[in-house]
C-alpha positions as CSV (number, residue, x, y, z in Angstrom):
1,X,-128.0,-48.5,6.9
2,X,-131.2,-46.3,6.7
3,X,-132.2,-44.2,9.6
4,X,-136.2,-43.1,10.4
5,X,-137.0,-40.2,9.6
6,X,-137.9,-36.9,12.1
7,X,-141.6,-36.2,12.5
8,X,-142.2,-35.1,16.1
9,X,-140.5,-32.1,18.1
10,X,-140.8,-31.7,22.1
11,X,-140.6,-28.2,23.2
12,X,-139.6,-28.2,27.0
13,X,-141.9,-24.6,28.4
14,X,-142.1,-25.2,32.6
15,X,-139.3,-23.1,33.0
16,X,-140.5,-19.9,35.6
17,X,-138.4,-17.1,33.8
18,X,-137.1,-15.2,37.1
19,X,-134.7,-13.7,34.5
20,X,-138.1,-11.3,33.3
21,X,-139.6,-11.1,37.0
22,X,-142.0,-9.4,37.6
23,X,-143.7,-9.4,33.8
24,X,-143.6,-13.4,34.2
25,X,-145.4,-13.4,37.5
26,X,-148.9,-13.6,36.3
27,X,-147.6,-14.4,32.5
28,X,-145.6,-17.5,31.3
29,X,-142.0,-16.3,29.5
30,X,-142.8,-18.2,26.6
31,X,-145.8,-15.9,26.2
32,X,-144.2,-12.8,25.9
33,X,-144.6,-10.8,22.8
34,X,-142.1,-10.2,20.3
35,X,-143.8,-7.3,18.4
36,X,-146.8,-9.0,18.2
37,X,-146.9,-12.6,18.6
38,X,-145.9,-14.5,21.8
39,X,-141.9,-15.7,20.9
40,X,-143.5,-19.7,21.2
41,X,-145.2,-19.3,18.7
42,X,-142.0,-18.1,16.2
43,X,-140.2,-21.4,18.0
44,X,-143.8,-23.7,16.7
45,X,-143.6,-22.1,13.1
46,X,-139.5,-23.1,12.8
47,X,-140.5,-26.3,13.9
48,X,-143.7,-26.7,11.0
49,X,-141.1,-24.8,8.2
50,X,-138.9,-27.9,9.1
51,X,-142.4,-30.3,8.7
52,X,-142.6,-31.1,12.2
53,X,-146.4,-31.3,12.6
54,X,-146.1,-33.0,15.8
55,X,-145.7,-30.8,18.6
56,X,-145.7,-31.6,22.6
57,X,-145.3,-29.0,24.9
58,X,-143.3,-30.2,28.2
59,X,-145.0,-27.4,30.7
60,X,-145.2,-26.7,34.1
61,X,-148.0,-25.4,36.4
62,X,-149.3,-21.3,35.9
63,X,-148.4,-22.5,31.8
64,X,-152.1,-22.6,30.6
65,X,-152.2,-18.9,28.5
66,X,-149.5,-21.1,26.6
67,X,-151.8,-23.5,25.6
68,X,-155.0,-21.0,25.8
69,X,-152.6,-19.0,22.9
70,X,-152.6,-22.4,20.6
71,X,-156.5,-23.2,21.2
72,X,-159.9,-21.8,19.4
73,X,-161.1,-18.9,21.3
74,X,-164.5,-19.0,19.6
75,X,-165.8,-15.7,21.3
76,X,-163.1,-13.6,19.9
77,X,-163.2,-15.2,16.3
78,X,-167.2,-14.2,16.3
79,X,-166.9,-10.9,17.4
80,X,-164.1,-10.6,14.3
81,X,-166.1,-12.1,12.3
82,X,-169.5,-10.2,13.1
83,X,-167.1,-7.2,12.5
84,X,-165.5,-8.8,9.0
85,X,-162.1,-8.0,10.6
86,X,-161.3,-10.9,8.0
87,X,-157.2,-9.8,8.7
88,X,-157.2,-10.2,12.3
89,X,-159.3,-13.2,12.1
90,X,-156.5,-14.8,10.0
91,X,-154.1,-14.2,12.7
92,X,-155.7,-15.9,15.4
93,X,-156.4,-18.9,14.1
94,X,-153.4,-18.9,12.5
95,X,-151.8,-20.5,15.8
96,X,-154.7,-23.1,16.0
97,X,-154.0,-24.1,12.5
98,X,-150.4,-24.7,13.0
99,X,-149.8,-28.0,14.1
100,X,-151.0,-31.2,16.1
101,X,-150.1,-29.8,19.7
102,X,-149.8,-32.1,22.9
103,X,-149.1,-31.5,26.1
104,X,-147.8,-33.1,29.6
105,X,-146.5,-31.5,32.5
106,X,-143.1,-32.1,33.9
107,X,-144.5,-31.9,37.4
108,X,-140.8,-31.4,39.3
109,X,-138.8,-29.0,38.0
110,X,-136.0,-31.4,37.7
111,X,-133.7,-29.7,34.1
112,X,-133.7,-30.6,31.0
113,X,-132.9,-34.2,30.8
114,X,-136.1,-34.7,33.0
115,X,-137.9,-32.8,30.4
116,X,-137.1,-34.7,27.6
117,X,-137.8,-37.7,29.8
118,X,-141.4,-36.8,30.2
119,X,-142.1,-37.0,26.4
120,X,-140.7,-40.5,26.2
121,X,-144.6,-41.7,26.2
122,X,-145.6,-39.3,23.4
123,X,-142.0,-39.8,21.1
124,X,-142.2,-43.5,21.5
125,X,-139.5,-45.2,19.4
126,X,-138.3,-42.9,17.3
127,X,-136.1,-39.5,16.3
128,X,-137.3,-36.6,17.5
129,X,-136.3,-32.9,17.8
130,X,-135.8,-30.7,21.0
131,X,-136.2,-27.0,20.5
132,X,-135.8,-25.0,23.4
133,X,-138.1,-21.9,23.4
134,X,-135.4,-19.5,24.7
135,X,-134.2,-19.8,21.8
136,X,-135.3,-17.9,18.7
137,X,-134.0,-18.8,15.4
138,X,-134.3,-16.0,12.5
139,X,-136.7,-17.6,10.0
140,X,-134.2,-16.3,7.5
141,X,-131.6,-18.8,8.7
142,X,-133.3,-21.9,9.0
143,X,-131.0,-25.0,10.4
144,X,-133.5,-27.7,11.2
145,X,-133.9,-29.1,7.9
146,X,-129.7,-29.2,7.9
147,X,-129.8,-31.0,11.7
148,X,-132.5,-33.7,10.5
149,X,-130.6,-34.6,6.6
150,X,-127.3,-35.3,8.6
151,X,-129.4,-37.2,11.2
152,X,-131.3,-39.0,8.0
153,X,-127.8,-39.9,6.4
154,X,-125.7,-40.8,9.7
155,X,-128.3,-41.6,13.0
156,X,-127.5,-40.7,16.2
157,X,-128.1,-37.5,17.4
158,X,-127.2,-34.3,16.2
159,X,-126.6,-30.8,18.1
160,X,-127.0,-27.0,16.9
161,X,-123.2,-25.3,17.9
162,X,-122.1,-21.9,17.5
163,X,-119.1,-20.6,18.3
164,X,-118.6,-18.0,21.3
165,X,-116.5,-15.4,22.6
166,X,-114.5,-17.8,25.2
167,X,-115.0,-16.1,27.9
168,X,-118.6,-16.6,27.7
169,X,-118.7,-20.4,27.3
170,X,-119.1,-21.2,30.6
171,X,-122.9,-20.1,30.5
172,X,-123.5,-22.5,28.0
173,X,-123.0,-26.7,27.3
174,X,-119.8,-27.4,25.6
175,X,-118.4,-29.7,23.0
176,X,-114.9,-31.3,22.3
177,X,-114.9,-32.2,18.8
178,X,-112.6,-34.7,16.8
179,X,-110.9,-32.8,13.7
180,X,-111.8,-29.6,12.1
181,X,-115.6,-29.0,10.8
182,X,-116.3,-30.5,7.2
183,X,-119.0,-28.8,5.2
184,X,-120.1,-26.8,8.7
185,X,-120.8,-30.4,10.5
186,X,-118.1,-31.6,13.4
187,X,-118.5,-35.0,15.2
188,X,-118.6,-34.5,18.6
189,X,-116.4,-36.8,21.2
190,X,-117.6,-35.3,24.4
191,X,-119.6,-32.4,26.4
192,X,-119.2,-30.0,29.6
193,X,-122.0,-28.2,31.0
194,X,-121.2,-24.7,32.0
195,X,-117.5,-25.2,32.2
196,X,-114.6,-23.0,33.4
197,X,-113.5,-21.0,30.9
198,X,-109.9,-22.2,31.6
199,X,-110.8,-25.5,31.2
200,X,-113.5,-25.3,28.6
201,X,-112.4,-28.1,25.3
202,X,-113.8,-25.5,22.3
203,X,-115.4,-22.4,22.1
204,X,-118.5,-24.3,20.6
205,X,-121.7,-23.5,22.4
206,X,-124.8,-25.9,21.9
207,X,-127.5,-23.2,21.5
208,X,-131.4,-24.8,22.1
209,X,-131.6,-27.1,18.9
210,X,-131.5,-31.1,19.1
211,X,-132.5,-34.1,17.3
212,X,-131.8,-36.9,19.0
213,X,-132.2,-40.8,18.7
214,X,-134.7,-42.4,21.1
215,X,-132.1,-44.1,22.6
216,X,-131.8,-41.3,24.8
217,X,-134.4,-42.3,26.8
218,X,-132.9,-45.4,28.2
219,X,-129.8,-43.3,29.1
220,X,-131.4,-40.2,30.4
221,X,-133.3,-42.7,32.5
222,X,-130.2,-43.9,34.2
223,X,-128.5,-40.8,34.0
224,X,-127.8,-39.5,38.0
225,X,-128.5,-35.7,38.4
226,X,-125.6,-33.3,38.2
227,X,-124.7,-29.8,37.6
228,X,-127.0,-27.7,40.0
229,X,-129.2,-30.8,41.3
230,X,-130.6,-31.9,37.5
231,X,-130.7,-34.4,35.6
232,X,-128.8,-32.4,32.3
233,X,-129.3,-33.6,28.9
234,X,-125.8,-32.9,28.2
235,X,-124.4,-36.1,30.5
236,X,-126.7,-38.4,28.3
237,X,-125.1,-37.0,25.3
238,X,-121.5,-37.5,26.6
239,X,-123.0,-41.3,27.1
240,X,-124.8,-41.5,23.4
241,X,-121.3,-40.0,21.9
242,X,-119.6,-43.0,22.7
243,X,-122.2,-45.9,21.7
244,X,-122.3,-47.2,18.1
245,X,-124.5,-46.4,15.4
246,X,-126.3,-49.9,15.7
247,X,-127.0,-48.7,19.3
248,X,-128.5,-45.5,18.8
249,X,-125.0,-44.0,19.5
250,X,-123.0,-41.3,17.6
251,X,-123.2,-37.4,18.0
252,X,-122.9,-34.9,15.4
253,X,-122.8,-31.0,15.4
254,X,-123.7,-28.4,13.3
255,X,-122.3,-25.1,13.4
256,X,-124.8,-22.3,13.2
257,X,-123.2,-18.7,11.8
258,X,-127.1,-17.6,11.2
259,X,-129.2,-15.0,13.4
260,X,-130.5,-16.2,16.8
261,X,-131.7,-14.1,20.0
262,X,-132.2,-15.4,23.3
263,X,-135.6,-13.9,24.7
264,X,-134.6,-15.5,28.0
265,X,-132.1,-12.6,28.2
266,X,-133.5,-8.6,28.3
267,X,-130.8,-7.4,26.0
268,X,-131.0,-10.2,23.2
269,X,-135.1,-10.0,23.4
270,X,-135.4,-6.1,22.7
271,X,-132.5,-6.5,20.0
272,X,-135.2,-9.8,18.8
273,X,-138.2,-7.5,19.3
274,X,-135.9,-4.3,17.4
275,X,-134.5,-6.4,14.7
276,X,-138.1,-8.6,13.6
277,X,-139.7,-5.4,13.6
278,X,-137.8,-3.5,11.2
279,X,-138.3,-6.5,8.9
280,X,-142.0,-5.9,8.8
281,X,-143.4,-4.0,5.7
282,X,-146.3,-2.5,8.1
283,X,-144.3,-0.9,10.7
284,X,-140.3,-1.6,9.3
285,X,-139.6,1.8,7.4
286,X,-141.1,4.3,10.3
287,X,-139.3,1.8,13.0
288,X,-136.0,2.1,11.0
289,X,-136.7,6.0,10.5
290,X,-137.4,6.3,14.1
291,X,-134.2,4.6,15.7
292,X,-131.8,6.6,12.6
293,X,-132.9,9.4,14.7
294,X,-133.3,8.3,17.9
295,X,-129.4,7.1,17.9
296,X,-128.3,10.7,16.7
């Protein structure tokens, strides 16, 4: 059996980030920087390193400096060009040039499941990825291109898991997994969102990565909400993860031992902000100097 291939991704952004309050009053989470581009945008360039091209954006009202960000701003690129700042001119079309970007507003705020809902019309028939933009991936440990060969050789859907101190697995979906992982890759048999520690069925978080079959869509549609009022993803997976192959069915995880930062959280962004930083070549070595003796 072949399987289609991934060419879309659907990146759900109507969230109101109270966690940053009162920086995201005015300013949409997704929009704050991370030394000095917006942490989206590093969530759009794993999705094109991957060859995503398709992008929709699932946002919310106040969102539109999110999709301002990915537009031409033709009075800025002429005064940088009147200027022949030719290097900052490069930067900001660089998030033009990306990729083909949609977008379609959730209207209620009714969780993720609804989110993913909403792109039905834009996805169509086909596999797509979900990347959640809390979630930043280190562009040194890429694991999209893994998720998408294992959904290319087996269908179904396929889930990004790492592996948590238990006592902090109830702030995250949970999987129970048949057998030990083979090659990194585990097939999942069911899924809790935000369980009790105590009754928790692994210490394997799903962390903000998906690529799931369309047939999510039919099940999401009948899916009742749950956990906190909303309709959660993670009961349409515990539904797909008992279907067949033939029907869309079958869930997979990979386990993720790579870098990744939450920038929905204030500690994990500045350790995001700390850690990308000292990677650059422009500003690394005097960052690096600076916090050597800063810690002393």
């Amino acid at each position: 059996m072949t399987f289609e291939g991934v060419r879309k991704a659907v990146i759900p952004a109507a969230g109101l980030g109270t966690r940053f309050l009162p920086a995201t009053k005015a300013t949409p989470k997704e929009m704050l920087p991370v030394v000095d581009k917006p942490a989206i945008q590093y969530v759009v360039e794993e999705a094109v390193a991957a060859g995503l091209q398709d992008i929709l954006f699932v946002t919310g009202r106040s969102k539109r400096p999110l999709e301002d960000h990915f537009d031409r701003n033709y009075e800025l690129e002429q005064v940088l060009e009147s200027k022949g700042d030719a290097e900052r001119l490069e930067l900001v079309r660089e998030s033009t040039d990306l990729a083909r970007i949609h977008y379609v507003r959730q209207g209620d705020p009714l969780g993720l499941g609804h989110a993913v809902l909403v792109a039905q019309q834009h996805v169509g028939d086909e596999p797509f990825a979900v990347l959640l933009g809390d979630d930043l991936i280190d562009a040194r440990d890429p694991i999209l291109d893994a998720m998408i060969e294992i959904r290319n050789e087996f269908g179904g859907s396929v889930l990004c898991l790492m592996q948590v101190p238990r006592e902090t697995i109830s702030l995250y979906g949970c999987v129970d997994i048949d057998g030990e992982p083979i090659n990194g890759v585990v097939a999942v048999t069911d899924l809790v969102e935000k369980p009790d520690v105590a009754n928790a069925p692994s210490d394997l978080a799903i962390i903000g990565r998906y690529i799931l079959d369309p047939a999510v869509f039919a099940v999401l549609a009948d899916t009742a909400p749950g956990r906190g009022g909303e309709i959660q993803l993670t009961d349409a997976l515990r539904v797909l993860a008992t279907m067949s192959p033939e029907q869309g069915g079958g869930v997979r995880g990979v386990v993720f031992d790579g870098r990744r930062y939450d920038t929905g959280d204030k500690l994990s962004y500045l350790q995001a902000v700390i850690t990308l930083a000292t990677q650059r070549q422009d500003i690394g070595p005097q960052l690096t100097a600076w916090l050597h003796e800063f810690s002393q």
